[in-house]
C-alpha positions as CSV (number, residue, x, y, z in Angstrom):
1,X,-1.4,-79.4,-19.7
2,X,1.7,-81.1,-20.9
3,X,3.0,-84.4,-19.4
4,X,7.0,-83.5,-19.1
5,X,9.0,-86.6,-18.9
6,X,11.0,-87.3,-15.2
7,X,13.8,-88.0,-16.8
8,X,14.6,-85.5,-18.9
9,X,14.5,-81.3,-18.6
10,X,11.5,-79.2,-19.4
11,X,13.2,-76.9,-21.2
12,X,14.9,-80.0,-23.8
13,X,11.2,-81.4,-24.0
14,X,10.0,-78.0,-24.9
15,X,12.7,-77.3,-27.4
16,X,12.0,-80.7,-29.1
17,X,8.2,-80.0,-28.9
18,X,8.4,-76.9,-31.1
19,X,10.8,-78.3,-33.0
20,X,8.7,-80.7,-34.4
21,X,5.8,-78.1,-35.0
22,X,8.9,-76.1,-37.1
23,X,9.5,-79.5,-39.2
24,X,5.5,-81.0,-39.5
25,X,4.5,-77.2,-40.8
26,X,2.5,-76.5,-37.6
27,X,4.6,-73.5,-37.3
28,X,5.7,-72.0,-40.7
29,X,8.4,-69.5,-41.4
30,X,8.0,-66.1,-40.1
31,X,5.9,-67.3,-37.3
32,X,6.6,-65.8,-34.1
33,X,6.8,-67.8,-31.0
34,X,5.9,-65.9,-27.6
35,X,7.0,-66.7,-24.5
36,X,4.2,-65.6,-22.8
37,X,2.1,-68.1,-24.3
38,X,4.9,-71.0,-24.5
39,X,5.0,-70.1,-20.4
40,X,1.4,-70.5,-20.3
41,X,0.8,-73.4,-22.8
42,X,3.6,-75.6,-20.7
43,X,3.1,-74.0,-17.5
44,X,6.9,-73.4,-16.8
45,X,8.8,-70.2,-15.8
46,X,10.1,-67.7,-18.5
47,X,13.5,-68.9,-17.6
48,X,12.9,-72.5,-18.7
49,X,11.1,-71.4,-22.2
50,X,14.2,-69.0,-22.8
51,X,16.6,-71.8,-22.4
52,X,14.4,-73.5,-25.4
53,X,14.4,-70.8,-27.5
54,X,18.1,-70.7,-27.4
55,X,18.1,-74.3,-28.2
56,X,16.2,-73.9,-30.9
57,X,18.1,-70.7,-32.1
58,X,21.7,-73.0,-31.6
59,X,19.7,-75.2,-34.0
60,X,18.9,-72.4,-36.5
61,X,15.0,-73.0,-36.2
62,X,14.1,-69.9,-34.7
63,X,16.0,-66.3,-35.4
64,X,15.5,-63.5,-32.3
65,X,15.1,-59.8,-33.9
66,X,16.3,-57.3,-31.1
67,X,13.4,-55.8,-29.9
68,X,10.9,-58.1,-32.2
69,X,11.0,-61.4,-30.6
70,X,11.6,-64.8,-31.7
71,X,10.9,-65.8,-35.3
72,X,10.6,-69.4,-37.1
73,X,13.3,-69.4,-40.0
74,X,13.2,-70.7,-43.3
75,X,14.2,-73.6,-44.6
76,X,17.1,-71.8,-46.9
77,X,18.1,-70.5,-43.8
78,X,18.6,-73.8,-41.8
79,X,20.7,-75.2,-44.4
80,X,17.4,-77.3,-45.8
81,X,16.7,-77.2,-49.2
C-alpha cells in the first residue's frame, strides 16, 4: 500500500506519483490510466483519484476522451520536444 505523506493531500501525492511514471516512461503515451485500479492501487475514494487526474490533465499529462477515459499524452502534445 502506499505511505501518503501527513502533510500533504492524497490526491497532490497521487498526481505527482503518476506524474513521474508519465516522465521516467513507466507509463508511455496512449496509456490509459483507470481509476478503478488508481482507487485500488492507493486505496483512496474515486473522488480523491479524480481530483489527480484533473491535475494531471491542468498539467497536459493526461488527455480525458468523452466516453473513453483518461489517456497519457505525448510529449508534442505537452509542449516537450
Amino acid at each position: 500500500m502506499f505511505e501518503f505523506s501527513p502533510t500533504r493531500s492524497k490526491w497532490e501525492q497521487i498526481a505527482e506519483t503518476v506524474a513521474e511514471r508519465v516522465k521516467s516512461g513507466e507509463l508511455r503515451p496512449d496509456d490509459k490510466l483507470s481509476e478503478v485500479e488508481l482507487t485500488e492501487e492507493f486505496g483512496v475514494d474515486r473522488k480523491t483519484v479524480r481530483k489527480a487526474v484533473a491535475a494531471l490533465r491542468a498539467d497536459r499529462l493526461v488527455v480525458t476522451r468523452t466516453g473513453m477515459g483518461s489517456f497519457v499524452t505525448h510529449p508534442s502534445e505537452r509542449g516537450e520536444q
